[in-house]
C-alpha angles and dihedrals in degrees: 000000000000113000116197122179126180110190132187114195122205102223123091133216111353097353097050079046095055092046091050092053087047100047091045093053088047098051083049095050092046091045104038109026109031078036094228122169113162110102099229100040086061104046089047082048104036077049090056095036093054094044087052095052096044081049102052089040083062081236111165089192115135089206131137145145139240128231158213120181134169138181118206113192106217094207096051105011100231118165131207133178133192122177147177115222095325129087137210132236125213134170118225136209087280094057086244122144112240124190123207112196130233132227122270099243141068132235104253106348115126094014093219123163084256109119103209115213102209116216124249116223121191121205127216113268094237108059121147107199130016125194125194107190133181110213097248093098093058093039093057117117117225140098127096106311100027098261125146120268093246136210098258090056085050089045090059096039091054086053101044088055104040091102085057124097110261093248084047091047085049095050090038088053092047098049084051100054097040087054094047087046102049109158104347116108118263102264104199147000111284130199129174118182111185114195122196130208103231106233114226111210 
């Protein structure tokens, strides 16, 4: 299986530095050594294993991140997602876009005695296009009259290029959101991952 993850940690500067290093020696610990592959396992268990450690650090943060993360199975091509806060976009046979739905809750965070399950979700073995996306692109001030760029404006962009190459869906993205920010100052972190289906002939 193929494990991707996109995080966005809440922290800023040092903190949000520090969370990123953590939860990315976490993911790689619950992947690589306890051998875990189901989506949902790793994100309940990369939850518990990063309260612990801020527990046992004596660290009051109320840091946390949020999360997509998928599994692709390269024999049969199954495809699972499991995901805190924030949701994943794919395009079907039908070149619809189709939204799954995170979980409520981020990894970390609050640090209460609450143990979160987060939900499997299996996609339909014939997608065409996934997008992993932080919230950083929608959140982006700009335009006319200095609003944010909104989801529904990113939901119709990621429609109107899923027939584009990745690199050109990337470039295509880019070009968008430098136009819509003019001269406002980049208000957050932003991060875009495009996936293809590989076509077989």
């Amino acid at each position: 299986k193929t494990i991707i993850a996109v995080a966005d940690c809440t922290g800023h500067g040092v903190p949000g530095a520090m969370m990123s290093i953590t939860g990315h020696n976490l993911l790689n610990k619950i992947v690589h050594e306890q051998g875990m592959s189901d989506v949902d396992e790793i994100l309940n268990n990369l939850h518990i294993e990063l309260i612990a450690l801020l527990k046992a650090e004596q660290t009051d943060t109320q840091d946390g991140m949020d999360i997509q993360l998928i599994s692709i199975d390269k024999t049969t091509n199954e495809t699972h997602y499991s995901g805190a806060r924030n949701p994943i976009y794919y395009i079907d046979t039908e070149q619809e876009l189709q939204r799954i739905k995170a979980d409520r809750f981020s990894i970390g965070g609050t640090q209460t005695d609450a143990i979160p399950k987060f939900t499997k979700h299996i996609l339909p073995n014939q997608w065409i296009n996934i997008f992993l996306c932080s919230d950083g692109y929608q959140d982006q001030f700009g335009g006319l009259h200095d609003k944010k760029f909104t989801i529904g404006r990113l939901k119709n962009s990621l429609k109107d290029i899923n027939r584009e190459s990745p690199s050109s869906q990337i470039n295509l993205l880019k070009d968008q959101l430098t136009n819509w920010q003019g001269n406002e100052m980049q208000t957050d972190d932003v991060l875009v991952m495009s996936i293809k289906q590989q076509k077989i002939s």
